[in-house]
DRENKELO-718351 format. One record per residue: y, x, z of N, C-alpha, C in turn. Coordinates in steps of 0.1 Angstrom, whole numbers, padded with zeros to 4 digits, always signed. Atoms other than C-alpha are relative to their C-alpha. Layout:
YXZYXZYXZ;...
***
This chain:
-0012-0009+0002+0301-0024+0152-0002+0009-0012;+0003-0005+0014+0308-0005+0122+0009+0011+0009;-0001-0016-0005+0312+0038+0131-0002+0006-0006;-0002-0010+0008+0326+0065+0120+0000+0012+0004;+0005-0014-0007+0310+0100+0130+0008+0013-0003;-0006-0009+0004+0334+0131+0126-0010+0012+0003;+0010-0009-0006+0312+0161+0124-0013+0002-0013;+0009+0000+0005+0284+0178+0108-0010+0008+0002;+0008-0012-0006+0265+0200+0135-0012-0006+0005;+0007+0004-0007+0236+0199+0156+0004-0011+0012;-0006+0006-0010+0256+0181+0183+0000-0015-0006;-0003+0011+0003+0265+0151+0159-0014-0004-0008;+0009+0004+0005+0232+0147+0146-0006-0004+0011;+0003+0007-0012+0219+0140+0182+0008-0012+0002;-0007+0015-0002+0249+0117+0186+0002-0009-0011;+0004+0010+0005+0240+0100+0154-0011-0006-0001;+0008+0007-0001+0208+0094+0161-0002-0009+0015;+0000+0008-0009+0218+0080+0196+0008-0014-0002;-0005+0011+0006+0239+0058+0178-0003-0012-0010;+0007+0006+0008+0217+0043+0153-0008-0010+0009;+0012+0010-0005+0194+0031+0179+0006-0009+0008;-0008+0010-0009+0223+0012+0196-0005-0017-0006;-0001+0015+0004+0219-0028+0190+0010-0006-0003;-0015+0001+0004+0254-0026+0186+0004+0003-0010;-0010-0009+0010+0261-0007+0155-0011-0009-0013;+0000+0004+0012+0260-0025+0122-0001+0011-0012;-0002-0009+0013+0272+0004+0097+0004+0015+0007;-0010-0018-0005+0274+0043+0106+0003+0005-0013;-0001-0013+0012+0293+0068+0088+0002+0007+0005;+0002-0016-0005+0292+0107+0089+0009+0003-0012;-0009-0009+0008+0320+0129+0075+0003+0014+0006;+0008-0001+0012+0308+0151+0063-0014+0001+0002;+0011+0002+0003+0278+0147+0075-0010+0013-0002;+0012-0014+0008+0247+0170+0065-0015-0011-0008;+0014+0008+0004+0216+0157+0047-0011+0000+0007;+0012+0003-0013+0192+0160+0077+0006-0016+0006;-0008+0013-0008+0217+0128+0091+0000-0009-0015;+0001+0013+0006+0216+0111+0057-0005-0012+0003;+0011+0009-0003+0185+0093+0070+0006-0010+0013;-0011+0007-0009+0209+0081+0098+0017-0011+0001;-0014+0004+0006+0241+0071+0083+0004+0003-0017;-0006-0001+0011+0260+0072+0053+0010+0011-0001;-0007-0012+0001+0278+0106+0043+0012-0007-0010;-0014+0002+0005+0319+0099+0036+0003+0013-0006;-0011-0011+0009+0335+0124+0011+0014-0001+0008;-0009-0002-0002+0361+0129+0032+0000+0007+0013;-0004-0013-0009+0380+0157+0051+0001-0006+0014;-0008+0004-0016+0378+0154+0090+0009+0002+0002;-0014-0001-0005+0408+0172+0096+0009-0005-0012;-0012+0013+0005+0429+0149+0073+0001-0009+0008;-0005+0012-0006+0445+0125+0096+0003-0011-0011;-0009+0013+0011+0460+0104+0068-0018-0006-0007;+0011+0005+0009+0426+0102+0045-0010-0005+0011;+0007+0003-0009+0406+0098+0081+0005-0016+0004;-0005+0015-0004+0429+0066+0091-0001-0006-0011;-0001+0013+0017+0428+0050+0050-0010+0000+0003;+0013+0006+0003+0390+0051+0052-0001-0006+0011;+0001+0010-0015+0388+0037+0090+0004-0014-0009;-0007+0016+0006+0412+0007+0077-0007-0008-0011;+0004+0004+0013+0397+0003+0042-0013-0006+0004;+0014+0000-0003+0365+0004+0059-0007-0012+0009;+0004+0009-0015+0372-0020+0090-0006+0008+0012;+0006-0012-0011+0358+0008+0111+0005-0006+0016;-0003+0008-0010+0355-0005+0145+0001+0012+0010;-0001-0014-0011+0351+0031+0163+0001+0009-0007;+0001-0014+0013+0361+0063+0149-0008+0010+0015;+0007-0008-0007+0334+0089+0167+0007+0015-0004;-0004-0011-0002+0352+0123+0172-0014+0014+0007;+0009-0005-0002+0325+0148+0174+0004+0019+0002;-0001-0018-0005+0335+0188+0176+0018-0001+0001;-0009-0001-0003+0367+0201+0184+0016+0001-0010;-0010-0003+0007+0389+0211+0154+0009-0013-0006;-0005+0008+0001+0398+0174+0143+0011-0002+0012;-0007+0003-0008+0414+0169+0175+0010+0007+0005;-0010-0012-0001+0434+0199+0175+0008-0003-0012;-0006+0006+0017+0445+0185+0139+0008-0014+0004;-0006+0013-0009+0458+0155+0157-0004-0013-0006;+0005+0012+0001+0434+0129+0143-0003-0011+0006;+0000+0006-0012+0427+0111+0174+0017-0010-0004;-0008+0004+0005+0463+0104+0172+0003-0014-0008;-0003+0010+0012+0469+0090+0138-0010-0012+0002;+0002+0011+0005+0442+0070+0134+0001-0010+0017;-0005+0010-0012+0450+0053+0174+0017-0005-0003;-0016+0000+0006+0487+0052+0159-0004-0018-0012;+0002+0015+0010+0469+0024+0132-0006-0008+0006;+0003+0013-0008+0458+0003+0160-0015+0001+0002;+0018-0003+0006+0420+0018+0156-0004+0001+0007;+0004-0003-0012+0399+0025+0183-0007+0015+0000;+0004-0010+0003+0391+0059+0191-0005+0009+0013;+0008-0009-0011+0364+0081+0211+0005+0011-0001;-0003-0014+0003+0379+0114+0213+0017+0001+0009;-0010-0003-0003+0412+0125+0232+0017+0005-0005;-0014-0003+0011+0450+0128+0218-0001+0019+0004;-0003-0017+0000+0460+0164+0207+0008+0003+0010;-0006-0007-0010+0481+0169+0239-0009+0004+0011;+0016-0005-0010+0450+0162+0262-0015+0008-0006;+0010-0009+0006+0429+0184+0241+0000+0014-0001;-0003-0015-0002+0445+0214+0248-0008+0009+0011;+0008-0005-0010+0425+0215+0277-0010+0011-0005;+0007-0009+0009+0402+0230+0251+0006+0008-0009;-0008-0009+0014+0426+0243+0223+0007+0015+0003;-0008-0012-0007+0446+0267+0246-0005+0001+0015;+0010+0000-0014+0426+0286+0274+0010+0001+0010;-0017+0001-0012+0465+0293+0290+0003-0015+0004;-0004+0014-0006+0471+0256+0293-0012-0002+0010;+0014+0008-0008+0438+0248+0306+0003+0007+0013;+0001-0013-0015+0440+0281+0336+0013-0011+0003;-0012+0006-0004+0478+0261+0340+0000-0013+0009;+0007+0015-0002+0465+0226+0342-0011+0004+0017;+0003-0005-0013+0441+0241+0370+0006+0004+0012;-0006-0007-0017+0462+0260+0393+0013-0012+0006;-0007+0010-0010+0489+0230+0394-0010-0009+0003;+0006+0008-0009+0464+0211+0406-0016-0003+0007;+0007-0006-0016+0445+0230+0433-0015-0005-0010;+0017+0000+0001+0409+0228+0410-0003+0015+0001;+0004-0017-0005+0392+0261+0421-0006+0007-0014;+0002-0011+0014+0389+0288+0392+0002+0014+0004;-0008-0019-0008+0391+0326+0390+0015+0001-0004;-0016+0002-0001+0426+0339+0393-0005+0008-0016;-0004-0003+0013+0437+0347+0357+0016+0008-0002;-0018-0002+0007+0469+0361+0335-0002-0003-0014;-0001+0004+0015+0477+0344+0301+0009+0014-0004;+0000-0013+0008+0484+0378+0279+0006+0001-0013;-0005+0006+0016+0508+0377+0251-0005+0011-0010;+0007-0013+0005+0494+0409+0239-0012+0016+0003;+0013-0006-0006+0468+0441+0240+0003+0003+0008;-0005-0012-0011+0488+0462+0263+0000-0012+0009;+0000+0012-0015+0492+0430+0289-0014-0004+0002;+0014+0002-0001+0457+0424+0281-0011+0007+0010;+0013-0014-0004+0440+0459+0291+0011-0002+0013;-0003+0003-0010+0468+0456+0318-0006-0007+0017;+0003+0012-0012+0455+0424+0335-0017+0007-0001;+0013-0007+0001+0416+0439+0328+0004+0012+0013;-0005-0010-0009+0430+0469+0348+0000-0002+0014;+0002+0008-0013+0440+0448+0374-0015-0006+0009;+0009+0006-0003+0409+0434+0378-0016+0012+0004;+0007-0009-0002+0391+0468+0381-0010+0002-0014;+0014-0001+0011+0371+0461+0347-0005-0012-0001;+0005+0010+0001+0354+0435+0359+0005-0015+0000;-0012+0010+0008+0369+0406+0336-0010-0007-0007;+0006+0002+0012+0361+0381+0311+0013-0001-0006;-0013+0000+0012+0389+0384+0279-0004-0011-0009;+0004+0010+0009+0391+0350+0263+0015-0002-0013;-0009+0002+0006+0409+0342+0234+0005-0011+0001;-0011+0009-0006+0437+0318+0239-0010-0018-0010;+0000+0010+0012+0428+0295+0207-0013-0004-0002;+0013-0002+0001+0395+0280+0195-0005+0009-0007;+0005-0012+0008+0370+0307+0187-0015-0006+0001;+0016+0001+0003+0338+0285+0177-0007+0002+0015;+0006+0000-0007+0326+0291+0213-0004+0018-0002;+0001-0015+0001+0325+0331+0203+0015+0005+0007;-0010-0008-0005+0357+0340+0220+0000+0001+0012;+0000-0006-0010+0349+0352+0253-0008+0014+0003;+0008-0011-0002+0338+0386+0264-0002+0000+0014;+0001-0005-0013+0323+0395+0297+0000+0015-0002;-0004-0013+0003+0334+0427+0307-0004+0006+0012;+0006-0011-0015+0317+0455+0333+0007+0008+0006;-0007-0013-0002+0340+0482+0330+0014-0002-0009;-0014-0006+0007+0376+0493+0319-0005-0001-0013;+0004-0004+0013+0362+0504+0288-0005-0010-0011;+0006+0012+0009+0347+0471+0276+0009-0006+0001;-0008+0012-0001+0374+0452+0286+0011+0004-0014;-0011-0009+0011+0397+0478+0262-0006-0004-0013;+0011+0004+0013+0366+0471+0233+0004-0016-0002;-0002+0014+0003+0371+0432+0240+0011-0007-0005;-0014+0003+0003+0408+0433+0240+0006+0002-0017;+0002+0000+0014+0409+0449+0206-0003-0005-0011;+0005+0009+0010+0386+0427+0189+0005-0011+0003;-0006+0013+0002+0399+0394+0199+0010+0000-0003;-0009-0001+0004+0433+0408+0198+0002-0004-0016;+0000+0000+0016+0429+0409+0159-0006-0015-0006;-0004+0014+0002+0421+0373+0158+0010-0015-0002;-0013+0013-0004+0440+0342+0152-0002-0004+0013;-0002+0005-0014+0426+0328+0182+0005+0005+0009;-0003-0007-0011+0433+0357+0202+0013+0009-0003;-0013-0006-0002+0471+0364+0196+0002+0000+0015;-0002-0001-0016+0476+0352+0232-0018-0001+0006;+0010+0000-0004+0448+0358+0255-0001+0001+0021;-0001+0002-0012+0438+0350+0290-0010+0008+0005;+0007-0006-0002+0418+0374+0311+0002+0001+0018;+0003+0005-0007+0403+0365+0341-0014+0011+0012;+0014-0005-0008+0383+0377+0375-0012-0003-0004;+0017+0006+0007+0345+0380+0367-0004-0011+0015;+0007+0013-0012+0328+0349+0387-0012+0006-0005;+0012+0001+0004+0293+0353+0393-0007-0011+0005;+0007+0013-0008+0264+0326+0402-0002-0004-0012;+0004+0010+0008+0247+0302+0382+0006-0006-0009;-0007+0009+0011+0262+0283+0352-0004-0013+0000;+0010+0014+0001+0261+0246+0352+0010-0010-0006;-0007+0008+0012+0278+0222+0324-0001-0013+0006;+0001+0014-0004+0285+0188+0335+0010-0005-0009;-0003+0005+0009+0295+0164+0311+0005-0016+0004;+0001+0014-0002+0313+0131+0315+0008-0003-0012;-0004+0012+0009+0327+0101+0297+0013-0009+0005;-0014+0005-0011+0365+0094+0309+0008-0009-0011;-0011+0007+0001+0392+0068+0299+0014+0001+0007;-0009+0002-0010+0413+0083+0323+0003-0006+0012;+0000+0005-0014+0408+0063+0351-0016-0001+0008;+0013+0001-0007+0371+0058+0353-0005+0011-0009;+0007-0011+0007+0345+0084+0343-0014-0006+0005;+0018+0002+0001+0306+0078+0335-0005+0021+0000;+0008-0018+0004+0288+0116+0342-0013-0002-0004;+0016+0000+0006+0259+0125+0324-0006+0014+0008;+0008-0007-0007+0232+0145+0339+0006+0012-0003;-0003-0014+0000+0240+0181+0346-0008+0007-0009;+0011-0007+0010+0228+0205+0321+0005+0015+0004;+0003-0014-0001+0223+0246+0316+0003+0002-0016;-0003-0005+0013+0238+0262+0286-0009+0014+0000;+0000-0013+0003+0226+0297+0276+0006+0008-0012;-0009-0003+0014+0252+0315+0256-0001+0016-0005;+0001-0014+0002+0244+0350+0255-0015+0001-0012;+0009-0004+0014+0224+0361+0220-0019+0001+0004;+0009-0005-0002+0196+0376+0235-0009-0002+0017;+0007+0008-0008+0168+0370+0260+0006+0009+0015;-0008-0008-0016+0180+0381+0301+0014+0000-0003;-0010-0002+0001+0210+0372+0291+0008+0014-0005;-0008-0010+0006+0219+0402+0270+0011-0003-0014;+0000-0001+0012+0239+0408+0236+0012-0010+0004;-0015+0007-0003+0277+0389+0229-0004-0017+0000;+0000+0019+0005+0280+0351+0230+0001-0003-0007;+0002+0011+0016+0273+0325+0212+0009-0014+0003;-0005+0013-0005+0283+0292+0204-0012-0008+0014;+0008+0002-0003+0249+0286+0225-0012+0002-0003;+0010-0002+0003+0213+0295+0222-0013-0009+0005;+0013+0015-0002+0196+0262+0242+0011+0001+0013;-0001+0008-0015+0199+0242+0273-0010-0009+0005;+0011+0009-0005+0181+0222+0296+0006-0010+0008;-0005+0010-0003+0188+0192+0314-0016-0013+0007;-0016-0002-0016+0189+0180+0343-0002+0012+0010;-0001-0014-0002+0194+0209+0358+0003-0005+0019;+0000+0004-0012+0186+0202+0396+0014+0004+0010;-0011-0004-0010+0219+0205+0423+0000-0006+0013;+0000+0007-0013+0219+0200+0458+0010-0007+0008;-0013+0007-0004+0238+0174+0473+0010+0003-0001;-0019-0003-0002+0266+0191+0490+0007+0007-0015;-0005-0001+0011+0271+0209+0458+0006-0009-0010;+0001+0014+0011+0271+0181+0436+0020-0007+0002;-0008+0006-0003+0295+0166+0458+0017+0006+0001;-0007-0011+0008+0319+0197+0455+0007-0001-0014;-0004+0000+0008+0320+0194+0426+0006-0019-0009;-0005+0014+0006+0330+0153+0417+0014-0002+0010;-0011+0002-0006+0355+0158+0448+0008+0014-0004;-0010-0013+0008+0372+0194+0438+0002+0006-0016;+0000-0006+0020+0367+0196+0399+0004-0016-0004;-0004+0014+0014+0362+0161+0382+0007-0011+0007;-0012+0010-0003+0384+0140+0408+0018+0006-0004;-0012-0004+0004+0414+0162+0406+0001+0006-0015;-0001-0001+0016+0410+0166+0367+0007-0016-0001;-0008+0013+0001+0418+0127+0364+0011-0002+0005;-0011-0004-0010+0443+0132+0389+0009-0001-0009;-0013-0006+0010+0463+0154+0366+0001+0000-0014;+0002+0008+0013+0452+0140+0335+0012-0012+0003;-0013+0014-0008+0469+0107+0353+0015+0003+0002;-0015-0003+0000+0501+0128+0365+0009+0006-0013;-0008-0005+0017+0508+0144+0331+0002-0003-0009;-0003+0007+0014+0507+0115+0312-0010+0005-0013;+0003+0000+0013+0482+0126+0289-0017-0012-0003;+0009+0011+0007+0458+0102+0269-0014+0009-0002;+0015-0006+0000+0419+0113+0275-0007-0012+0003;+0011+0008+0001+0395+0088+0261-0012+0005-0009;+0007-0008+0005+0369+0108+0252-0013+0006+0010;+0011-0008-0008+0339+0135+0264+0011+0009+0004;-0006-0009-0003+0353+0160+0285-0011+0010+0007;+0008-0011+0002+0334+0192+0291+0004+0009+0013;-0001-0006-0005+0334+0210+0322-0010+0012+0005;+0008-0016-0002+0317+0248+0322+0003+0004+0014;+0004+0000-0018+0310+0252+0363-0005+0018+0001;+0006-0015-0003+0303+0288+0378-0001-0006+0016;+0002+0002-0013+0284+0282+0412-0002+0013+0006;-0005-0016-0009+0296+0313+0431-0004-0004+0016;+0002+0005-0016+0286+0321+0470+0008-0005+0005;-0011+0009-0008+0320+0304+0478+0001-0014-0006;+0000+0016+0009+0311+0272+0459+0008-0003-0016;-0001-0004+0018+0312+0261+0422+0018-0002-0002;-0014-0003+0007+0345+0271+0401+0001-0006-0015;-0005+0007+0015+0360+0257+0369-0001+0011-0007;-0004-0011+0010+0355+0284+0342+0007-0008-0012;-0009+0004+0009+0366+0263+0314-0005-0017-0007;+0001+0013+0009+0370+0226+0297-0002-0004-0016;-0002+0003+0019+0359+0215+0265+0004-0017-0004;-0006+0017-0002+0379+0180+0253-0019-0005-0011;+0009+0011+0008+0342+0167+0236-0016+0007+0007;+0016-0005-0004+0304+0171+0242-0002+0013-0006;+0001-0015-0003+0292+0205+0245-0012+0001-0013;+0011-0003+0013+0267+0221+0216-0006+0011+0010;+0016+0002-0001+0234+0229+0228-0004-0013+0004;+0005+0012-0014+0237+0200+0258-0002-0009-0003;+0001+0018+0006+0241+0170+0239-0009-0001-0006;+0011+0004+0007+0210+0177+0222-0011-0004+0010;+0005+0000-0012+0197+0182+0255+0000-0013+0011;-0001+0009-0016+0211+0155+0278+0001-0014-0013;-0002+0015+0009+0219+0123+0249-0017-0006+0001;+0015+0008+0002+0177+0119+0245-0004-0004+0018;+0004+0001-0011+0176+0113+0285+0005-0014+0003;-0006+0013-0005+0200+0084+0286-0004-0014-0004;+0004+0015+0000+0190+0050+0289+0010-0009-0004;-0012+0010+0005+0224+0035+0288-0001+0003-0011;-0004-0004+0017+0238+0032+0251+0013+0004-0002;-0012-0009+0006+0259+0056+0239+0011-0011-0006;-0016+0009+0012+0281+0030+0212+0004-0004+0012;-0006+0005-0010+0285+0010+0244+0007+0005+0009;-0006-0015-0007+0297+0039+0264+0015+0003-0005;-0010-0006+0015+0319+0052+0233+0012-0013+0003;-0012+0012+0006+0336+0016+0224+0009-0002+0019;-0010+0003-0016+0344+0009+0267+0010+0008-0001;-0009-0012+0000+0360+0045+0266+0009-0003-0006;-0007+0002+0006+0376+0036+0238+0014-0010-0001;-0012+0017-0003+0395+0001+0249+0004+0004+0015;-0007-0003-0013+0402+0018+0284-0008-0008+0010;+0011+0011-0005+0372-0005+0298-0013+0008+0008;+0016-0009-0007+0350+0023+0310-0005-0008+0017;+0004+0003-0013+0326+0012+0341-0003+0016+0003;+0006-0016-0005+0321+0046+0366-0007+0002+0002;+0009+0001-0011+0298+0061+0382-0012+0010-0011;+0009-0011+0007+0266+0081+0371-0007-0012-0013;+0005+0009+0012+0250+0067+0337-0014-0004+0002;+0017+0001-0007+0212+0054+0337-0006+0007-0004;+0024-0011+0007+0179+0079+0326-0007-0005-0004;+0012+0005+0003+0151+0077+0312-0007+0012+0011;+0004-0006-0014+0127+0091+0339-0004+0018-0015;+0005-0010+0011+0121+0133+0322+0011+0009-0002;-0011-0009+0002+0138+0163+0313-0001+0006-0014;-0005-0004+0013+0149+0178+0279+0001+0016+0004;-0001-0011+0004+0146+0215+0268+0002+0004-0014;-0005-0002+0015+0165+0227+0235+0005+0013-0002;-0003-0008+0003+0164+0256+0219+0005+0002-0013;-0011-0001+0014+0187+0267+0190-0006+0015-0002;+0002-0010+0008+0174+0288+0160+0011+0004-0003;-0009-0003+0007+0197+0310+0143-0005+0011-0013;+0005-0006+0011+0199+0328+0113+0003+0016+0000;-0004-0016-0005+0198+0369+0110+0012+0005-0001;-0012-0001-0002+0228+0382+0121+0013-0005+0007;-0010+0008-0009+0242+0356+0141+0003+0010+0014;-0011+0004+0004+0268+0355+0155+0011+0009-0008;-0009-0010+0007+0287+0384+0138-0001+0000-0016;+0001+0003+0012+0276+0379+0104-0015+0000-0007;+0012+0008-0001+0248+0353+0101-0005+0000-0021;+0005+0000+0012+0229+0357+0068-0012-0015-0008;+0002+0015+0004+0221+0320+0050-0013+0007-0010;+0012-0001+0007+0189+0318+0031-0014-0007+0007;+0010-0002-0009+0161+0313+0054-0005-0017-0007;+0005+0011+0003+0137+0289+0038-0007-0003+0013;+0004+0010-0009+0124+0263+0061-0011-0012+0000;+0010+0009+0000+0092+0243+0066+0000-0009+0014;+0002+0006-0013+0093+0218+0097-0005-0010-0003;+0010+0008-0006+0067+0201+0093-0005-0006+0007;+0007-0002-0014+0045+0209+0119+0007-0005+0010;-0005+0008-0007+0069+0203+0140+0008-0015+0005;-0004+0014-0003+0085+0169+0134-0008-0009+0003;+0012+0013-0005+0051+0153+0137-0004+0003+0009;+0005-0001-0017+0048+0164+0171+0008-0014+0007;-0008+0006-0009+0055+0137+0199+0004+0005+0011;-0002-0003-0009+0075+0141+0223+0012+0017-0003;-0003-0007+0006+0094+0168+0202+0011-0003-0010;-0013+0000+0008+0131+0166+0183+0003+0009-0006;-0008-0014+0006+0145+0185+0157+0017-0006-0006;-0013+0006+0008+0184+0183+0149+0002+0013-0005;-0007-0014+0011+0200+0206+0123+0010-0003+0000;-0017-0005+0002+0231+0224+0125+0004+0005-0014;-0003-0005+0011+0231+0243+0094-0010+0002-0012;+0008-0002+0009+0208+0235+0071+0004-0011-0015;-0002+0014+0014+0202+0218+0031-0012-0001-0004;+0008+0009+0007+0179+0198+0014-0004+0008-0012;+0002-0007+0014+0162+0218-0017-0009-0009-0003;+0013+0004+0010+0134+0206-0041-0010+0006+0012;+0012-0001-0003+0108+0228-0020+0000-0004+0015;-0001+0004-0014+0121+0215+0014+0016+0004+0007;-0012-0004-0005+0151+0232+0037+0002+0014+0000;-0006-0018-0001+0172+0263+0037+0013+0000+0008;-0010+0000-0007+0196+0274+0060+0012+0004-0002;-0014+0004+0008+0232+0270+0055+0011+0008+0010;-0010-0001-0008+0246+0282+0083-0004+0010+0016;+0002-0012-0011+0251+0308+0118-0014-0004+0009;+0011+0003-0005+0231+0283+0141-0009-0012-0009;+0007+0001+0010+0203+0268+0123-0004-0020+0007;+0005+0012-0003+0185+0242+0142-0001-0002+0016;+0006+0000-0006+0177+0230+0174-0012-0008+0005;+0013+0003-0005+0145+0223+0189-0001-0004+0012;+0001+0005-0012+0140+0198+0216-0012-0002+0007;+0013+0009-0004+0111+0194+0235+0003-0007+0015;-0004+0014-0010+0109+0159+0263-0012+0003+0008;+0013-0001-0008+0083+0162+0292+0006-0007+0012;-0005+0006-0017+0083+0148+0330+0010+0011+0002;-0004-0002-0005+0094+0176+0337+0008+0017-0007;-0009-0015+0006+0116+0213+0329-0013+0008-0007;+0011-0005+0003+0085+0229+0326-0005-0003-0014;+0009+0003+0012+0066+0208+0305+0007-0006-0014;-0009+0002+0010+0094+0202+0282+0006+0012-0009;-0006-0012+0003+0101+0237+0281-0014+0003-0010;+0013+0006+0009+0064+0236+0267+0000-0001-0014;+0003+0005+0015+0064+0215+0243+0012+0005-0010;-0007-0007+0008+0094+0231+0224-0003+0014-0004;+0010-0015+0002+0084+0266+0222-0012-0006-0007;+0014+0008+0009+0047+0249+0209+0006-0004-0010;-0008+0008+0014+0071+0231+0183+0005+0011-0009;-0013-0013+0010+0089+0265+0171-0013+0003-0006;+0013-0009+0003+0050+0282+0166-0003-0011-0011;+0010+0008+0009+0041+0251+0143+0011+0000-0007;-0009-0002+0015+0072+0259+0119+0001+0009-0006;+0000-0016+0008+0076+0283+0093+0016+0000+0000;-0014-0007-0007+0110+0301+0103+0002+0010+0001;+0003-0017+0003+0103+0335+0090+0011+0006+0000;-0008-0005+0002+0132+0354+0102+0011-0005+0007;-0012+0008-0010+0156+0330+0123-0005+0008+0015;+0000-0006-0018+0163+0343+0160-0002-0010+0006;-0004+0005-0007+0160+0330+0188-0007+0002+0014;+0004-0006-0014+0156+0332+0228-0012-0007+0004;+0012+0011-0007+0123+0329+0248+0001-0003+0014;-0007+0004-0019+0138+0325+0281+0010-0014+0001;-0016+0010-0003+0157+0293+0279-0012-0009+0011;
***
């Protein structure tokens, strides 16, 4: 098969190198790509969010799968067009991607159809904002309506932060309208599957960590690591594939919308059992770095079923072992991440048992420099949480990274 990668993060550098090793894929391409993925594919001069220049090169190309990899293409309505030229495509149409684009549709999409979430009010402005926060005693999270990079939510303690949160998002594009919601507490747990709308493949459960700083302090991020698989006990489990991801297909099914894609479900396991906090329409950034090196099945194969409405269900296969990934960043992140940071990884790519994908980095004469908020992440593979947790942390100590952040608690 000949493939076309949209993307140019940490996320799509994992899902290009799960794709290379397929026995199925003839030619990859990456647009735009980064030079850490050169060695993987071929970098296309051309804009993701152009639909029009996205479908000429598919066609010109023969492109047998177009790979949709972060969110803003699909909000651009590429998906779409190029399935409009008869193309095949992993990624979901821009009406079923709202699930992600707008956090009011998604809270909407949940309450008509009974999935368990906190109660919410979509917020056309600040005063309805600090309102609904009010309501809630304080304790809130204020999300902005629109995509915000995975930086648009605040958890809030008090009145006073929620007033702090409402202000700053307010003054964003994403956050003209804003949704602001009971605080859930309990564990966090990302489950990730692979739907066509009627069937869905889940991938192992994973653990984000999105908060900057170690004990979970300091604002969110797009993510700071994950781990994977992230142990669940039955009845939970089961909770969660009969009150979350059966009635998501459900009303995917009853609303007519077109989801052939990753779909992204962020889980809060509260003492009254886990809750939907929120959907993302594609694979999640830390987790895919996290959970893709575990699977046995093959991703293209996965990808192209989804693609033709062919999906088989059911849970995907393993490799026996667990993944821990942590994400460098550069100083400043996330508020205003300062680029420079020369980079030696060495040391660490010649570890076994040990991955490095780059989100924001470039190629120089003396080696790499970092290009961007989050920098790299760092995988390390062991039997087990532990000893994977291990070998990553050991991998960060053998690079020179003078000055990138990052958490020791993941």
């Amino acid at each position: 098969m000949r493939v076309l990668l949209l993307g140019s993060g940490g996320r799509e550098h994992a899902i290009a190198r799960s794709l290379s090793q397929s026995p199925r894929l003839k030619k990859l391409w990456v647009a735009p790509g980064s030079d850490a993925m050169a060695g993987l594919a071929e970098r296309a001069a051309l804009d993701m969010l152009d639909a029009s220049a996205v479908t000429r090169f598919s066609a010109q190309n023969h492109v047998d799968l177009l790979f949709i990899g972060p969110e803003a293409p699909l909000a651009a309505g590429v998906s779409d067009a190029v399935r409009a030229a008869g193309l095949a495509v992993f990624g979901p149409s821009q009406a079923a991607s709202r699930l992600e684009t707008s956090k009011a549709f998604a809270k909407d999409f949940m309450a008509r159809h009974s999935i368990p979430t906190a109660r919410a009010r979509a917020c056309a402005g600040a005063a309805e904002a600090v309102a609904a926060a009010r309501s809630f005693g304080g304790l809130c999270a204020v999300k902005a309506d629109g995509l915000a990079a995975g930086k648009g939510v605040v958890v809030c303690r008090s009145l006073a932060e929620a007033e702090t949160a409402v202000d700053t998002i307010s003054a964003t594009a994403a956050g003209k309208t804003m949704v602001v919601e009971e605080l859930l507490t309990g564990p966090e747990l990302t489950v990730m599957i692979i739907t066509d709308g009627r069937a869905c493949a889940v991938l192992p459960p994973s653990r984000d960590h999105k908060r900057l700083q170690d004990g979970d302090h300091g604002p969110n991020t797009g993510g700071m690591g994950a781990i994977a698989p992230v142990p669940v006990p039955a009845e939970t489990w089961k909770k969660i594939q009969d009150e979350i991801l059966a009635p998501t297909l459900a009303g995917l099914a009853k609303d007519g919308l077109d989801y052939r894609g990753a779909l992204y479900a962020g889980i809060m396991l509260t003492p009254t059992g886990p809750k939907l906090l929120e959907y993302n329409a594609r694979f999640g950034d830390p987790e895919t770095q996290a959970v893709l090196p575990l699977l046995a099945d093959d991703l293209l194969t996965l990808a192209a079923d989804c693609a033709a409405g062919k999906l088989k269900g059911g849970p995907v296969a393993l490799k026996p072992g667990a993944c821990v990934a942590i994400t460098l960043a550069s100083p400043g992140y996330p508020e205003s991440p300062k680029a420079g940071t020369e980079l030696d990884l060495a040391g660490a790519e010649s570890l076994s048992d040990v991955l490095v994908f780059h989100a924001g980095t470039k190629r120089v004469s003396s080696g790499w420099i970092a290009t961007g908020g989050r920098v790299l992440t760092v995988v390390g593979q062991g039997p087990d949480l532990a000893q994977a947790r291990q070998k990553a942390y050991e991998a960060i100590t053998k690079m020179k990274v003078t000055g990138l952040h990052y958490r020791r608690d993941i």
